[in-house]
N, C-alpha and C positions, 0 to 999 in steps of 0.2 A: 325717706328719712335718711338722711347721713351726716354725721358730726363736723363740725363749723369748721374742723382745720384738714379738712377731705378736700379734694376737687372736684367742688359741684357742676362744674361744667360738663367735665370730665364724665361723669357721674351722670347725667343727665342723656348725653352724646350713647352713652353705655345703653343704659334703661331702653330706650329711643329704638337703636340700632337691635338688639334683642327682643322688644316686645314689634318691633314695627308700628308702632303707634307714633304718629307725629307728634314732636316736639310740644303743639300748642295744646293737644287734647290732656297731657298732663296736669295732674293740680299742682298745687304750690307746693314748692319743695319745702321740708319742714328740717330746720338745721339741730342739731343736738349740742347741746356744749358739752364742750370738753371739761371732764373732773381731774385734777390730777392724781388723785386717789385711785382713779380708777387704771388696773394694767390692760388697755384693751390690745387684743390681739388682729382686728381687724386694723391693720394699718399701711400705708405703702402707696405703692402707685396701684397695685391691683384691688385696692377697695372703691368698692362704688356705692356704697350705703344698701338701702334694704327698698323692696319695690313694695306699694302698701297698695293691695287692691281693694278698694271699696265695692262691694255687688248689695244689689238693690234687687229685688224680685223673686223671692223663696228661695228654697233649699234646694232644688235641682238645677238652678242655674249656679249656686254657687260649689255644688258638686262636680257640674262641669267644669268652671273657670278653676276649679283646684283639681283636675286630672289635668288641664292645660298646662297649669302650671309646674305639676310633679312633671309634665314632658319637657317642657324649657329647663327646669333643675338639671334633670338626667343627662340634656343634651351638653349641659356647662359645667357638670360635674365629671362626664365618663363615665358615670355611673348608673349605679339606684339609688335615688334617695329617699327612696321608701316613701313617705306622707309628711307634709307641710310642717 
């Protein structure tokens, strides 16, 4: 997901090179319109919208893919970022 006046490309090149996942095994990116009402703070050249994983097959796979994931945060934050 990332909003329509983002560089989806950009954004895409990002996800890709982070998950390791080629390019084609992504699904369709989903664009967000911009409200002008709204003050978002994700903006700039360093946003890349938001990575949406779909898991299919109980609760301990998706237990896994969310400690996966708390590790790719940590590694891109410096930090802990505690849970999803």
């Amino acid at each position: 997901m990332i909003h329509d006046s983002a560089d989806v490309a950009a954004a895409q090149r990002h996800w890709v090179e982070v998950t390791g996942i080629a390019a084609e095994r992504f699904g369709r990116m989903t664009l967000k319109r911009h409200s002008a009402k709204t003050a978002r703070r994700n903006t700039g050249d360093g946003y890349r919208g938001c990575l949406v994983v779909g898991v299919l097959g109980g609760a301990d796979l998706y237990r896994r893919i969310e400690g996966w994931w708390i590790g790719i945060a940590d590694t891109q934050s410096g930090g802990h970022s505690g849970s999803v």
